[in-house]
N, C-alpha and C positions, 0 to 999 in steps of 0.2 A: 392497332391503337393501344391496346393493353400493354405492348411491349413498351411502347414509348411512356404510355405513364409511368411503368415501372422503374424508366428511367429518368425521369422529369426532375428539375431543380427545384432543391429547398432556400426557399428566400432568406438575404442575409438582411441585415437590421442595418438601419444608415451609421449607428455608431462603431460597430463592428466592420465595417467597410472607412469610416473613418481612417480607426486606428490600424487600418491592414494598411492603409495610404500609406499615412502618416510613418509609420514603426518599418513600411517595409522602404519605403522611397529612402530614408532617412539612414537606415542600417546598409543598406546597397551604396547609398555614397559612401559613405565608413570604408565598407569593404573598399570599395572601388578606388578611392585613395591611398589603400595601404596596398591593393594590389598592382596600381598601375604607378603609381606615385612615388610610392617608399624607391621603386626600384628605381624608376627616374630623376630620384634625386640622388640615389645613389651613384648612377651613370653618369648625370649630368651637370652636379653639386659637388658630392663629396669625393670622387672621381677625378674630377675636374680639372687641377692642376697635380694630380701626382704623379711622384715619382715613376718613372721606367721601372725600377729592380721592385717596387713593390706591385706595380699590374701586373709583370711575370712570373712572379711571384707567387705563394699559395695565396694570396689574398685579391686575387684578382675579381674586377666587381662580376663575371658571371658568377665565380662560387662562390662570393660572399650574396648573391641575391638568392643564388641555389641555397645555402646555410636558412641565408634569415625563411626563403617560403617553410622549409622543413621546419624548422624551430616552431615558428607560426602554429603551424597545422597539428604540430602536438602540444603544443598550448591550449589551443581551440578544444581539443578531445579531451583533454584530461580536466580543462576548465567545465566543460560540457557535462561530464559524468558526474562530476563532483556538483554543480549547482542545479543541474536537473535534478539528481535524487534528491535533492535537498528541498528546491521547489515542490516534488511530490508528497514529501511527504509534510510542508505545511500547506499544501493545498492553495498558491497561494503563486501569480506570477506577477503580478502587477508591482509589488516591490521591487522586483530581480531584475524588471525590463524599466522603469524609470528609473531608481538610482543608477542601475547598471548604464543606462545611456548618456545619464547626467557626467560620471564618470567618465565614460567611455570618450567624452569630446570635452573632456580636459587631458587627455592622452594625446588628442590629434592636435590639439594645439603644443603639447609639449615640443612636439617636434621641426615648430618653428624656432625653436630655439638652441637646435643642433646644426653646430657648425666646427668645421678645425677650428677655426680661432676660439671659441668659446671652449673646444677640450683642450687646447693648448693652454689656457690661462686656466682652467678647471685644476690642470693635474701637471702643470708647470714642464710642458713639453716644448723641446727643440727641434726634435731631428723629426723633421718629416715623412719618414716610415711609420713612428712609431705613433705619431698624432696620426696618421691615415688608421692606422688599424685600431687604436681607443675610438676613433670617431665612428666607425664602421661597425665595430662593439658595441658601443653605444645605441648605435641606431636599432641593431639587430633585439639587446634586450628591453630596447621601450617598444619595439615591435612588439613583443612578446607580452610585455606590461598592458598593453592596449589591445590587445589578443584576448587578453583575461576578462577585461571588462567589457570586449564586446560580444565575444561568446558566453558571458555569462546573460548578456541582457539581450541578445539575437538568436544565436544557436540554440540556448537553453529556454530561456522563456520565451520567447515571441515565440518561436517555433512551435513548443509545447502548447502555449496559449491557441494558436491557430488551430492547432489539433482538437484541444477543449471545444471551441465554439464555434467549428462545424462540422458535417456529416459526407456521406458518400454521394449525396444528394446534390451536393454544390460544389467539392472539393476542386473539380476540374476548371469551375468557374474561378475561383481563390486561386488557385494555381496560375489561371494566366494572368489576372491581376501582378501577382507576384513576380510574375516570370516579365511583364513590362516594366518593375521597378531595378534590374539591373543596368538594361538598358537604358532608360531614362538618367538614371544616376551616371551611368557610363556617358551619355554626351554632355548634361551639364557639368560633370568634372572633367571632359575634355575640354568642352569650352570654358570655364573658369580656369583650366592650365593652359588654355594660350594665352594666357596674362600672365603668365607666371615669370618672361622674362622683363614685364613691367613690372608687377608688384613682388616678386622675390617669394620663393619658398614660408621666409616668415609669415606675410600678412597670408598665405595661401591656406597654410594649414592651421593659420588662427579663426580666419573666418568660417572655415569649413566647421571647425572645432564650438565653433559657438553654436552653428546650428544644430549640430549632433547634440550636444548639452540643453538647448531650450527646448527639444523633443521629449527630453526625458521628462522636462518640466511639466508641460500640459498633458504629460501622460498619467500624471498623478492625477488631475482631472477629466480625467478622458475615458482612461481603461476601467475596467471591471472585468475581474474576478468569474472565470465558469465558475458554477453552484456544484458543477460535479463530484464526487466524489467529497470525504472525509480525510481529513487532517490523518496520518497515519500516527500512532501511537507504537504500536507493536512493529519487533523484528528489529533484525540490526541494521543499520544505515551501511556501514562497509559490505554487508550481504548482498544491500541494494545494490552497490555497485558496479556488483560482478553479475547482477541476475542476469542479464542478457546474452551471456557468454555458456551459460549454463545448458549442456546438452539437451537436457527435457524442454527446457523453455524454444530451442533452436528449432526442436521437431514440431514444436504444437505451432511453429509461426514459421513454416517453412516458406510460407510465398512473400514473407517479410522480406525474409535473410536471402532471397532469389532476386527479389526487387531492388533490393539493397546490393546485390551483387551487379546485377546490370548499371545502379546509377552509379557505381564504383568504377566499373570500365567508361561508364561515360564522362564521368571528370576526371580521371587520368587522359583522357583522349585531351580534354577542355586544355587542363595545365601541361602537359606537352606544350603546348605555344602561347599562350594565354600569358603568362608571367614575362615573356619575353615580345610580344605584339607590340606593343607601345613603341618598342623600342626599332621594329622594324619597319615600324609604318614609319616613324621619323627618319632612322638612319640608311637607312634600306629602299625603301618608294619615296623618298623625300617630299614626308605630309610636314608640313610647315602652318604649325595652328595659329602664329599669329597672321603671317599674310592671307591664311583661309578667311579667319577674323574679319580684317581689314578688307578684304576685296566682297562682301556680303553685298548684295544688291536687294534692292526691296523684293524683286522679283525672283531672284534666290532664294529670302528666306519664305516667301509664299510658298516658293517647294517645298520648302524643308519642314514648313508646319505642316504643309497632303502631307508628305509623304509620313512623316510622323501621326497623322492621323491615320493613315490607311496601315501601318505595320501594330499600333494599340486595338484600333479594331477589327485587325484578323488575329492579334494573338486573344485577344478577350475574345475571338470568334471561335478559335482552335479549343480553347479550353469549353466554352458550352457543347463544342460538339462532341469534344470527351464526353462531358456529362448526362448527354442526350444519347448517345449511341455505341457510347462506353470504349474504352482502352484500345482491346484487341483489333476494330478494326483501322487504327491510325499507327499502331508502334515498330512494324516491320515499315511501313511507309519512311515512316521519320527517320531510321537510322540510314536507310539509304540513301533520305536529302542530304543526311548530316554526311556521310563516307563520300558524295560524290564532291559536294562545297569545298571539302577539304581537300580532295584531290587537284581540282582545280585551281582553288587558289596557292597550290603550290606554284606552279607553271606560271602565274600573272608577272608580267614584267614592268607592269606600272600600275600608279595608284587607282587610281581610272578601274583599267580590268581586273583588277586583284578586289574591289567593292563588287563587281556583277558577279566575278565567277563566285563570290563567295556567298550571294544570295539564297543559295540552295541549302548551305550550310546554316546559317543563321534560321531560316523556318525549321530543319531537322533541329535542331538546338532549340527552340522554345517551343516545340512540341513534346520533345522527350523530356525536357523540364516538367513539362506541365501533368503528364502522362508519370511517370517515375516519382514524382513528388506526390502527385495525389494518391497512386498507389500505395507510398510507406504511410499515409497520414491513415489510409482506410486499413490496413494492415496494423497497426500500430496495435495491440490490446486499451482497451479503454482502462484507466486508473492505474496507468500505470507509464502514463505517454512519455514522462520526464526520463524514468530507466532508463527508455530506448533511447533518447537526447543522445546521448555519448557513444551507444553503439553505431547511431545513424553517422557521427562524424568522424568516429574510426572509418568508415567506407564512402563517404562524400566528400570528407575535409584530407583525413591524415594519410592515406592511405595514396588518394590522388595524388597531395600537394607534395610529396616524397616521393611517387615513383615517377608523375605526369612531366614535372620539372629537369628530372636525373635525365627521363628519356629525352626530351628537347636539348635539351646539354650536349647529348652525345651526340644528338645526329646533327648538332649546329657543327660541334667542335670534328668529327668526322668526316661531313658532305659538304658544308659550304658554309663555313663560318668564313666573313669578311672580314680584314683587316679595313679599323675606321681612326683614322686621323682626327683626335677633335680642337677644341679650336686654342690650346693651349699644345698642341706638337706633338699630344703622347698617344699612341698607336695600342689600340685596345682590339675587342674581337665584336663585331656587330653578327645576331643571328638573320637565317639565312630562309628562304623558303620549303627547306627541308621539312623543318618542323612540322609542317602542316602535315606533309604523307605520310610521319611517324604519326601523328594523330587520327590518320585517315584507318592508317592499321589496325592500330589498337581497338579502334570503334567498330574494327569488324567482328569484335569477342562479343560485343554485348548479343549479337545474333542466341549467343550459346545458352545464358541463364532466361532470352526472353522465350525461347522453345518452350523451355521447363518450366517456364510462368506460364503460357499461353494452355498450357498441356493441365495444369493444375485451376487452370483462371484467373484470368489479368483483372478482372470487372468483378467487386468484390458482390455488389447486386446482383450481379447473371447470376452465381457458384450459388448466395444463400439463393435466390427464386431455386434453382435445378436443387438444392440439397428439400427444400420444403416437397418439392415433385417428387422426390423420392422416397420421401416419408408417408 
């Protein structure tokens, strides 16, 4: 009994549960639109009627989406370091995460408003190469532009904030809240894109864009400020910025930079296929979201609400049992649901069996979410959470979305990239189910830094109980 108190949950506050909703549901559509979207509009918009000599060309839309993720990802980092120190040291997130959101969906609505014909009148363009590749530019640096504001109000502050106001006590609990807001985001901006060939890319990323903007609004009313720490006065702000990189610092927070190495292997695994799935569940198993849409029966969607009730309350299950009986005995478990899902939904030759076999992979995926995330928040030094901001997304953002993407590239374009006719004649490359067993590999490395966390203490409550027993 002692044991389990020692690992028992600290209660969160209903406003504080609020704004994890709110900030976290809200910033997951964000992402979820610039990661599954930008590139399908790219594919499926701006693509669309071009030219032959410019898709085989160096401008072909896989490596202009492979460019824009990379660009992305080191936007995100370098926006990260920079507005996280800067939040530390005015003590102070609730500005950085409302205007930052407010912001941030006046950017998702800009991109209603990119099209060839508007950079052709923009910059008085004829020849349809060269309006493909200003359009394609374009997209890629308001990627970027929208990159800034949302990693400064997401990555930087919410993240940080999350860390402020709460403890090892419940982190596992926040974790799977968090870990159901991708999800959640990810089907209702599927299902708001099978309208998409109703109401058009415009109205798609206007209205997404307003909500993202009225978030930040009632966040000025909503959020507060941890009381933790003091406004920093002293030292140099460009100091801060490199403090994490700093060999002393690296050693006193070895199980940080171990933890952070594992959730590194595991979003490279992620983006390996992840930036190109949309595109294979469409062209590839042929999922067709409006006739899904359309053919909806009352008695379908009563499925689809169980079963969405039964996958929220086993991940908010998965996470108290973190909390309850700590790390170490669920993280060897999980990578193996995740390695084996992925194997399998290699092999699936329809849409059908490529959802079951892939079941195994999706529980290892929001366990190791939940496990890997609560780890850096409890690992993290206190008064100092924003620093780490920027290191955590050199290894979860920049580091993935640059190697995770290269690798799905090659092994489409090497094992089974499809030539896919689309509906204006022009012969591009659709990815292939490869991708997945290059992800299946990759996520065999995380085995190696969890040895050396498990060998040091995954459970940051066991190590302090055994260091006090020691003393």
């Amino acid at each position: 009994m002692a044991k389990k108190k020692a690992l028992s949950q600290t209660r969160l506050s209903g406003r504080i549960l609020w704004n994890l909703l709110m900030f976290g549901f809200m910033g997951q559509v964000a992402w979820n639109v610039e990661n599954m979207f930008f590139n399908t509009f790219l594919f499926n918009s701006v693509y669309a009627d071009a030219p032959q000599q410019a898709v085989d060309g160096s401008i072909g839309v896989m490596s202009a989406i492979n460019l824009m993720v990379a660009l992305s990802a080191a936007t995100a980092v370098i926006t990260t370091f920079i507005m996280g120190a800067w939040s530390d040291r005015m003590n102070r997130r609730k500005v950085f995460i409302s205007v930052g959101y407010l912001i941030w969906g006046l950017t998702v609505m800009a991109f209603g408003y990119i099209t060839k014909d508007n950079t052709a009148a923009l910059f008085s363009l004829s020849d349809p190469v060269r309006i493909l590749t200003a359009t394609v530019t374009i997209v890629i640096v308001m990627d970027c532009v929208m990159t800034f504001f949302g990693s400064t109000a997401n990555d930087s502050a919410f993240n940080a904030w999350v860390t402020d106001v709460t403890d090892s006590g419940n982190r596992g609990t926040v974790e799977g809240i968090l870990a159901i807001m991708p999800l959640a985001a990810m089907a209702i901006v599927m299902g708001l894109g099978g309208a998409i060939a109703t109401i058009g890319y415009h109205i798609f990323f206007i209205a997404l864009g307003v909500f993202v903007s009225l978030c930040g609004v009632v966040g000025f009313f909503t959020l507060k400020d941890s009381k933790n720490g003091e406004k920093q006065k002293d030292g140099s702000y460009w100091r801060d910025l490199v403090y994490g990189f700093r060999p002393s610092v690296v050693r006193e927070n070895d199980r940080l930079y171990l933890t952070l190495g594992a959730a590194c292997i595991f979003n490279i695994a992620v983006q390996v296929f992840f930036p190109y799935l949309f595109i294979y569940l469409q062209h590839g198993l042929g999922l067709d979201l409006n006739s899904l849409l359309a053919n909806l029966t009352p008695g379908v969607i009563v499925l689809l609400v169980v079963a969405v009730a039964v996958i929220v309350t086993a991940i908010i299950g998965m996470g108290k049992l973190v909390d309850r009986y700590g790390k170490k005995h669920f993280i060897n478990l999980s990578v193996i649901l995740f390695v084996a899902g992925l194997f399998a939904g290699t092999f699936a030759e329809s849409l059908g069996m490529f959802l079951v076999c892939f079941i195994p992979a999706l529980i290892g995926y929001g366990m190791l979410m939940i496990m890997l995330n609560a780890a850096v928040r409890d690992f993290t030094p206190e008064n100092k959470v924003g620093l780490f901001q920027g290191v955590r997304m050199i290894f979860i953002v920049l580091i993935p979305m640059i190697v995770g993407p290269t690798i799905g590239n090659l092994s489409i374009r090497f094992f089974d990239s499809v030539p896919y006719t689309n509906d204006y004649g022009i012969v591009t490359e659709c990815p292939g189910g490869s991708m997945f067993a290059a992800a299946a590999v990759v996520s065999l490395l995380i085995f190696l830094p969890v040895y050396f966390l498990q060998k040091k203490g995954i459970d940051i409550r066991q190590t302090e109980k055994s260091r006090k027993g020691e003393k």
